[in-house]
VEXVEXPA-101559 format. One record per residue: x, y, z of N, C-alpha, C in turn. Coordinates in pm, whole numbers, plus 50000, padded with zeros to 5 digits. Example, Ala and Ser with C-alpha at 12.3 -4.5 7.8 and 13.67 -1.06 7.14 Angstrom:
513194943150780512304955050780513204967050780;512854977550708513674989450714512905000350787;
This chain:
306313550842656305353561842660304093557342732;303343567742774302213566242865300753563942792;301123566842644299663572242537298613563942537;299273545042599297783539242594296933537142709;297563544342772296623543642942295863555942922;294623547542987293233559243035292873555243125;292443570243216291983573343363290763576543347;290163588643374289273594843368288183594543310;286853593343298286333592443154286053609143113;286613608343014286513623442989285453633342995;283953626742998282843638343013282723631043193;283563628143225282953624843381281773624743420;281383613543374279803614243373279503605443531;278893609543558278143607143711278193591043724;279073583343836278793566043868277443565543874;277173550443914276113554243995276183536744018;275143539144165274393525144230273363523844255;272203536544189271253534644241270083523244141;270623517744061270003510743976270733498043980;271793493944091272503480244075271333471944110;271513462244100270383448544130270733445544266;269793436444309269793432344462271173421344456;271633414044355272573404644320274083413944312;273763427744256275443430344199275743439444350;274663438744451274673446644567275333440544674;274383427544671275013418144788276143405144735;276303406744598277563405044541277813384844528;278413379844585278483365744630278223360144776;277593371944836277793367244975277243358045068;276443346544996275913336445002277093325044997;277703324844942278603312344916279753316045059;280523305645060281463303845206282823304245164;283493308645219285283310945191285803297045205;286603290345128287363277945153288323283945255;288783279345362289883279045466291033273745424;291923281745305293033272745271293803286745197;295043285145239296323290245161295893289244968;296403301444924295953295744760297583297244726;298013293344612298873291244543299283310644447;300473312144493301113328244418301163325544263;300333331044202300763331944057302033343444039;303253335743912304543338243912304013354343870;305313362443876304823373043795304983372143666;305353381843569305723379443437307193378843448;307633389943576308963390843548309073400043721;310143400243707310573406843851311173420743832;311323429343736311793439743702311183451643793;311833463643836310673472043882310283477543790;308863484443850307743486343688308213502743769;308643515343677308773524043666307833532343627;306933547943729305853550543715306063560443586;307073562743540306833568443402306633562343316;306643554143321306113540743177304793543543165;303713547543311302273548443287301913561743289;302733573143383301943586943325302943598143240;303793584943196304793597443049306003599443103;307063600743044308343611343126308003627043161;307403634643075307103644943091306433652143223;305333638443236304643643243399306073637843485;306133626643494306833623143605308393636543596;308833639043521309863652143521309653660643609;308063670143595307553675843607307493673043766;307253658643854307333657343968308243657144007;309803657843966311223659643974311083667844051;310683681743938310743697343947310243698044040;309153693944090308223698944219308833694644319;309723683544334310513680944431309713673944548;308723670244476307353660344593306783654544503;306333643044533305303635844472303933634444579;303223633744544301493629344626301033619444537;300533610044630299783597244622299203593344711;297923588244662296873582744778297043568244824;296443560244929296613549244948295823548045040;294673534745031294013529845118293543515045054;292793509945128292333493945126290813493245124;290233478245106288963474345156287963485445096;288193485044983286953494744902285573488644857;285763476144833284573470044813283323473144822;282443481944766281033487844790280013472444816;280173467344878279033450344926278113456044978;276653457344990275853457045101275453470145110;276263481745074276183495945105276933503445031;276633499344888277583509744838278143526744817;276993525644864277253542744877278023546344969;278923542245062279973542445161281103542845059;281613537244961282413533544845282193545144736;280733549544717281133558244637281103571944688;281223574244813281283587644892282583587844900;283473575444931285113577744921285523584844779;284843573144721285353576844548285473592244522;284333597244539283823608244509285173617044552;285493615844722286373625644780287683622744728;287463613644675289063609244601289203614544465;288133619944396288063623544264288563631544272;288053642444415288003652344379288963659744470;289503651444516290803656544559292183662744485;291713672944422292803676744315293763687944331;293243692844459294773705144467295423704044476;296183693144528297343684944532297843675044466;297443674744321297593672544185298273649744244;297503646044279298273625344339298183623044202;299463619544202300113613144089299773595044067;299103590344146298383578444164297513576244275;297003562244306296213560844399297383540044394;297473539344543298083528344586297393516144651;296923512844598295113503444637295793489644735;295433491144867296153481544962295473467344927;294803464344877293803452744821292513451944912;291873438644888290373438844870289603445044799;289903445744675289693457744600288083453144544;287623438544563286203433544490285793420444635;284453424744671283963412844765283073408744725;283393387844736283523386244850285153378944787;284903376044679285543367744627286233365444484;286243382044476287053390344371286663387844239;285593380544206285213379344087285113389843960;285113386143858285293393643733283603401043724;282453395843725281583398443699281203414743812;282133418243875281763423044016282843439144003;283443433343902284433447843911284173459943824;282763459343776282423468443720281573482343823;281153472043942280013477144044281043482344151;282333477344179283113475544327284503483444293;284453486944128285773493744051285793501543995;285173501543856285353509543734284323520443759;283463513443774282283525043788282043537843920;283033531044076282743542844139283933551644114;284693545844036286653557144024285973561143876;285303558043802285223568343668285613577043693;285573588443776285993603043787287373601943799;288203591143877289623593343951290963592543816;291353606743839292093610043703293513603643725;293963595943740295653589543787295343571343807;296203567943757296533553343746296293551843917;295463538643889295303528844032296423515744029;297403515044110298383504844124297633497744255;297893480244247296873475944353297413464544428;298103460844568298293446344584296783438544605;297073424144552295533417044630295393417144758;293913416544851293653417044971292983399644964;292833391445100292563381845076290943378944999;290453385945032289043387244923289373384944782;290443392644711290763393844549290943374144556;291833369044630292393357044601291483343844640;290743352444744289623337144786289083330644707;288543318044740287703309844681286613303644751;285663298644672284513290644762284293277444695;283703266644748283293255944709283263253544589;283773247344500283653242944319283183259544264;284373268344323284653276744245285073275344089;284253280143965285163274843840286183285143828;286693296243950287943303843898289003304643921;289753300243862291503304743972291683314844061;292163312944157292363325744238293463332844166;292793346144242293493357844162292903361643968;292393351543902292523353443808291433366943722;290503370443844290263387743784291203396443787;292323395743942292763406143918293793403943874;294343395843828295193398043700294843398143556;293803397343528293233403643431293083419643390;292963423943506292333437343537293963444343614;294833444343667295523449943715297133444743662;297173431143598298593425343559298643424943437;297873432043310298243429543188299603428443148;299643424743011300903429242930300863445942861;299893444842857299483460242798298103468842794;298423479042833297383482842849295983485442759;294753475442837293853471142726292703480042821;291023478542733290343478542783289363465542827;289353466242967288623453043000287383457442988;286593440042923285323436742976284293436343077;285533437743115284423440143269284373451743324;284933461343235284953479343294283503486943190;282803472943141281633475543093281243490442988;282563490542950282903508842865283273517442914;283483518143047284603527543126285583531943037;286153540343063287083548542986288663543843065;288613539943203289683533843247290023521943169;291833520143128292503509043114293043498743207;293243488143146294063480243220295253485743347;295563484543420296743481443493298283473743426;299313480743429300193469443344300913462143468;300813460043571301693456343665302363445243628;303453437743695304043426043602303773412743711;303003415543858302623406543887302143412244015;301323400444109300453403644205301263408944319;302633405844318303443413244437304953416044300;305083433944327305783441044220306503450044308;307483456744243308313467844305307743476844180;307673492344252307413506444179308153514144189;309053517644104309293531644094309223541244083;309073550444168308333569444149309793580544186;309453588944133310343596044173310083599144339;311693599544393311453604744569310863587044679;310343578044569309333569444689309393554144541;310033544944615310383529444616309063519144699;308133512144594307083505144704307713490744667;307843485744724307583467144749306653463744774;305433459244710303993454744729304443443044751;303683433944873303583417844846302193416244881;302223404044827300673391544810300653383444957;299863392245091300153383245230298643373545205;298203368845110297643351845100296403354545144;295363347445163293793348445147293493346845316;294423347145428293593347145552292783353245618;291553352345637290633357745742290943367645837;289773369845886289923381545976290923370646134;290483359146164291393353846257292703347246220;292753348746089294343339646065295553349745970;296563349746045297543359745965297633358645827;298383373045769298943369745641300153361945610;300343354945513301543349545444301953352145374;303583352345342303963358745211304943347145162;305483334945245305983324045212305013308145267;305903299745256305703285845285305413275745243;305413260945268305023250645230304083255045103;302563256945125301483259745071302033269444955;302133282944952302643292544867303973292644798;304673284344867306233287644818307013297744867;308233297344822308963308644904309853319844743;308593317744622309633331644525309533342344594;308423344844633307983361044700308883364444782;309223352944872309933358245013311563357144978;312033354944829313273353344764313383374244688;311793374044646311543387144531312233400044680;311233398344746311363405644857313013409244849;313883400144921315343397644966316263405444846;315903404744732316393407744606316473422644569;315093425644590314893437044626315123449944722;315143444144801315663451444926317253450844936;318043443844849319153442944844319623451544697;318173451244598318663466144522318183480444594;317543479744669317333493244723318733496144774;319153490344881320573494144977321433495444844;321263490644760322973494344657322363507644584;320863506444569320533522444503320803531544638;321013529744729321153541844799322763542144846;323663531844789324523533444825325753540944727;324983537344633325073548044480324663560844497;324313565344589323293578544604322203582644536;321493570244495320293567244403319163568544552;318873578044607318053574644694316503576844651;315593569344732314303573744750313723565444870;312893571044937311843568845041311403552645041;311793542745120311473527845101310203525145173;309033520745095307713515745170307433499245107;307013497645206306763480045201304973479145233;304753474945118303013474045169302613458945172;301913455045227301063438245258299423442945295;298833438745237297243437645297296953435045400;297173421145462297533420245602298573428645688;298033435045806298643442845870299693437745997;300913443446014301853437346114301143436246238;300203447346264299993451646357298413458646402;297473456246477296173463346476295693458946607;294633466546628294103464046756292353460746690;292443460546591290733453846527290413445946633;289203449046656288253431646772288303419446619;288103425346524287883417046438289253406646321;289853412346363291363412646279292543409246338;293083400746278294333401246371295403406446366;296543406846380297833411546346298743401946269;300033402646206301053389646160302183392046188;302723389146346303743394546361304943381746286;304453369546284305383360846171305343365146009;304633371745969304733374445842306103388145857;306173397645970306263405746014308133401946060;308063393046123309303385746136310453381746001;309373373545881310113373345766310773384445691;309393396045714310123409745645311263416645744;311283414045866312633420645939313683413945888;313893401745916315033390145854315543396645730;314653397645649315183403945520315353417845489;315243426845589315513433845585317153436945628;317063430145774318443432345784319613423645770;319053412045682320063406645586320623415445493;319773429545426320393436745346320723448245361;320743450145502320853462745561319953472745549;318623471745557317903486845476316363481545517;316053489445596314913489445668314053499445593;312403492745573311783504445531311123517545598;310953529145513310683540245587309263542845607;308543533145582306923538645605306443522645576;305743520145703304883501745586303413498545615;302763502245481300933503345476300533486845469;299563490945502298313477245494296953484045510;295993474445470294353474945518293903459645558;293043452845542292853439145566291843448045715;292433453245846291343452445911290213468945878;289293467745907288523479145846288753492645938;289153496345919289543509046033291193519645984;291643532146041292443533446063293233533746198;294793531646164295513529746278296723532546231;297613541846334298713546246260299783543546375;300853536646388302143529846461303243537246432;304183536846561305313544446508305963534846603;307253525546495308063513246581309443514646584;310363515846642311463519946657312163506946649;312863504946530313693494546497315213502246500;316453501146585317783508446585317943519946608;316953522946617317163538446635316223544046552;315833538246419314973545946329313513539646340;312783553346355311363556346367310343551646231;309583541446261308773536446151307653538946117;306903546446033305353547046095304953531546004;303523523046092303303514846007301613522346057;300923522445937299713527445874298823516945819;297793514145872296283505445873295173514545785;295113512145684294293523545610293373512845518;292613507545588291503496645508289953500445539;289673516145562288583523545560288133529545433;288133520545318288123529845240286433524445106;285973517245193284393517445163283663504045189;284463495345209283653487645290282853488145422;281373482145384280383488345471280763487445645;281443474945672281163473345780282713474045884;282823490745913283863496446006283273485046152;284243482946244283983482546377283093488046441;283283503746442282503509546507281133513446444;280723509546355279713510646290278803501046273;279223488146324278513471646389277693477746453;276143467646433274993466346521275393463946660;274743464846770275453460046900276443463946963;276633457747072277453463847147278883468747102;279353478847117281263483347046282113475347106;283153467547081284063468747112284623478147163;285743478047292286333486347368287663493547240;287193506547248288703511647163290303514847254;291103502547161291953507047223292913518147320;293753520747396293813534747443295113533947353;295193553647332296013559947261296573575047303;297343580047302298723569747217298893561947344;299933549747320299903537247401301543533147388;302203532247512303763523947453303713510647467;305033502447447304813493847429306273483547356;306193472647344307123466247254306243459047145;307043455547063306413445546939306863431746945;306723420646973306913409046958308493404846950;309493414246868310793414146901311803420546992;310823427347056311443435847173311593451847132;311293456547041311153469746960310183475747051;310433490847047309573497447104308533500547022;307383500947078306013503247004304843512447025;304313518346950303283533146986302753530346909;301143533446931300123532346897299573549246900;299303558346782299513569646781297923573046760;297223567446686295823570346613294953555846628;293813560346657292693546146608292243555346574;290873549946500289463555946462288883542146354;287643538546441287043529346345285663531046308;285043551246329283753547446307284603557846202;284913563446068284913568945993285623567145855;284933565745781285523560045605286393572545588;287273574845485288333582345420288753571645343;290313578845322291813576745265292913584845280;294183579445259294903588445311295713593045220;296393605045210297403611745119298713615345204;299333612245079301153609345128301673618445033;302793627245096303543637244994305173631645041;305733629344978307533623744972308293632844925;308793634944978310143650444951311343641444995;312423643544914314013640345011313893641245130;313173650345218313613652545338312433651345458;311343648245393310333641045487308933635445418;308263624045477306643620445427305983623545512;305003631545447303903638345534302183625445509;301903622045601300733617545564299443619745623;298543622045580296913628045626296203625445600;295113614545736294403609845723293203616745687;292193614845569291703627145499289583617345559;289143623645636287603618145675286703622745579;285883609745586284493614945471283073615845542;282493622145538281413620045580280243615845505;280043605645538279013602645412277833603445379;277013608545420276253618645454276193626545396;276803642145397277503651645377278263653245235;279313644045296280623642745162281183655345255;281253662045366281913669945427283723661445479;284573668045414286103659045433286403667145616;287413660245637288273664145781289043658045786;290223658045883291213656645908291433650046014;291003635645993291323624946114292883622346223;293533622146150294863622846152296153630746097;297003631346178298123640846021299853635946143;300883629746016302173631046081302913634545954;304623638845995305613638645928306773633445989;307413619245895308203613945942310023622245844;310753627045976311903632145934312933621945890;312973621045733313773611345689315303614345703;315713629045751316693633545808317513626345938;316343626546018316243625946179315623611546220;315183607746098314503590246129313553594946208;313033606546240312043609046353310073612246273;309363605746435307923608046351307183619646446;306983629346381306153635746432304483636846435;303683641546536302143640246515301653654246500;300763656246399299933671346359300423675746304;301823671046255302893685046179302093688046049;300993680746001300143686745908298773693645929;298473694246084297423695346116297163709046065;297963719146084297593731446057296913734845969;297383728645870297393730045703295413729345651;295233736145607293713731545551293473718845441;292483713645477293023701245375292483699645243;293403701445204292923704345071291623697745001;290923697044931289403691344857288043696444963;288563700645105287183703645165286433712545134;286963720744999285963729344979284943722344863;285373710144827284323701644811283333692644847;283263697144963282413692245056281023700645063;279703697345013279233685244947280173685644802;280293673244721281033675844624280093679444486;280903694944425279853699044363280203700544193;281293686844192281603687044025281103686043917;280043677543954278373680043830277553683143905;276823694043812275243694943870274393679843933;274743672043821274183662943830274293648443966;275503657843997276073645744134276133648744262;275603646944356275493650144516276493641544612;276773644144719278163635744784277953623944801;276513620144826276073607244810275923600444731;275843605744576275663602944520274013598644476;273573603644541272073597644497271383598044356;271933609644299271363609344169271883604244070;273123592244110273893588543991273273580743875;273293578343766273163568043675274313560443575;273673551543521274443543743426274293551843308;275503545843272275623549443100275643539443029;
């Protein structure tokens, strides 16, 4: 049963940052990143964690019936330096409710610089108070970093905060009404109705050094969990147990960031294992560089979108750097990928924060890149495709038409007491 998880705080009382300290603002960002691979903490167990365990059988039924599920997903939320970029997302994410997201899919970096416990009350609990649906989260290399005679294990907030055994209330959600996370480890498989995620842990590298999900340094369970997995998906679909296969990593396969790189070897391991088990995934997210970017890669014939969605409140987009811009890539763009695959580059945009929403039906994922203005809190519609899980095919705008849903909350006007900026927020 779902009865000990809490979302929401029930009088939704207004976040706020306008009273953080100059310390819980600029966070750790004095201290320096060690340059080193960290070590995968095991999970508890390798089971997939099934999303009715956290919002009931009854809801998840209920998403049967509807014959779609919606869920959000983006990266790099971290309010550092500017939080009000973080809580203008939040906000549009609260209040994004006509389309009832049955979760939110948190690509990591979820606390900067260096994921600390003391920090997830300012960078977590406090700007999602409003967000009514379980947050599921992989780490981004920020959650796992370390600095000089760090006294903390890496990773060890967010498994505090996102890997319980059961769902508790943490200390560091400072009386938030949100619970624990039960996940069973930092890279997990989910089950939802219609949509299968494989989260992995791609390792603490920088904006110039790829992600990892095996090796010397880390070990190779993950890149065993992976193989295992993907080898129960192909027998669930060969059972006619189907659902929608997404593979998410923080580090992205693929980006055109000035600042970020790509991993086409991390990128390499997940093909290998893929078609060791025959079963390629149908959609594969990341954030790690700050921007969106949306790919469509043709592996056999079938059409992939891979999705860069790490705009989701960290202050400092590309295009939003002091000085001169970087040149934006051109788009759409063809191309190959490192294995000879054909490659398209469908969307950039790096001066605008959002998140994006995904609807999964048997017969296609629609996803829409949803803009915030922060400023304003006025939403738009950066992007929009639907990939035909029929036809393996990706289409562009097939959602464009559509009005998007929450913009009539733009400014958002759920308390008197709260403006899109949030300016008038306080503590409780």
């Amino acid at each position: 049963m779902a009865t000990n998880f809490n979302f929401a705080d029930p009088d939704l009382t207004p976040a706020s940052f306008s009273d953080f300290s100059k310390q819980e603002i600029e966070a750790d960002s004095a201290e320096k990143t060690l340059s080193q691979l960290e070590p995968v903490p095991p999970p508890r167990n390798t089971n997939p964690m099934d999303l009715s365990t956290v919002i009931g059988a009854d809801a998840s039924a209920a998403i049967e019936k509807a014959g779609q599920i919606v869920f959000h997903t983006v990266g790099d939320t971290g309010g550092i330096h500017n939080p009000q970029f973080q809580f203008a997302v939040a906000d549009a994410l609260s209040n994004d409710t006509s389309t009832a997201a049955a979760f939110w899919y948190h690509l990591g970096d979820v606390i900067y610089y260096f994921g600390e416990e003391q920090y997830y009350f300012e960078q977590f609990y406090d700007p999602y108070r409003d967000y009514n649906a379980p947050i599921f989260a992989i780490p981004g290399n920020h959650d796992g970093a370390l600095f000089k005679n760090d006294p903390a294990k890496t990773l060890a907030a967010f498994l505090s905060n996102f890997c319980t055994e059961q769902p508790t209330h943490s200390p560091d959600s400072q009386g938030a009404y949100r619970t624990t996370m039960t996940q069973p480890g930092v890279y997990f498989t989910l089950n939802a109705p219609f949509v299968k995620f494989i989260g992995l842990y791609s390792n603490t590298g920088e904006g110039g050094t790829e992600g990892v999900i095996s090796g010397k340094k880390v070990g190779n369970a993950q890149l065993d969990f992976l193989k295992k997995q993907l080898t129960a998906a192909k027998q669930e679909r060969d059972k006619g147990q189907w659902r929608a296969l997404v593979i998410a990593t923080h580090h992205p396969p693929f980006t055109g960031s000035p600042f970020h790189v790509p991993s086409p070897e991390m990128l390499k391991e997940i093909d290998q294992a893929c078609e060791a088990a025959g079963i390629y995934p149908d959609l594969h997210l990341s954030g790690h560089a700050h921007l969106y970017e949306r790919y469509t890669r043709t592996v056999k014939g079938k059409q992939i979108p891979y999705i860069v969605a790490g705009m989701g409140g960290y202050y400092n987009l590309p295009g939003l750097k002091p000085g001169k811009r970087a040149p934006i890539p051109a788009f759409p763009a063809s191309g190959t990928d490192a294995s000879g695959n054909p490659l398209r580059i469908e969307m950039y945009n790096d001066t605008q924060f959002g998140f994006v929403r995904m609807t999964v039906s048997p017969a296609a994922i629609t996803g829409v890149f949803i803009t915030v203005d922060t400023s304003t809190g006025k939403l738009g519609t950066g992007d929009s495709f639907t990939l035909d899980l029929k036809k393996n095919a990706v289409s562009t705008g097939a959602a464009a038409s559509k009005k998007t849903p929450g913009s009539k909350h733009a400014p958002v006007k759920k308390s008197t007491k709260k403006s899109a900026q949030s300016t008038a927020r306080r503590k409780r």
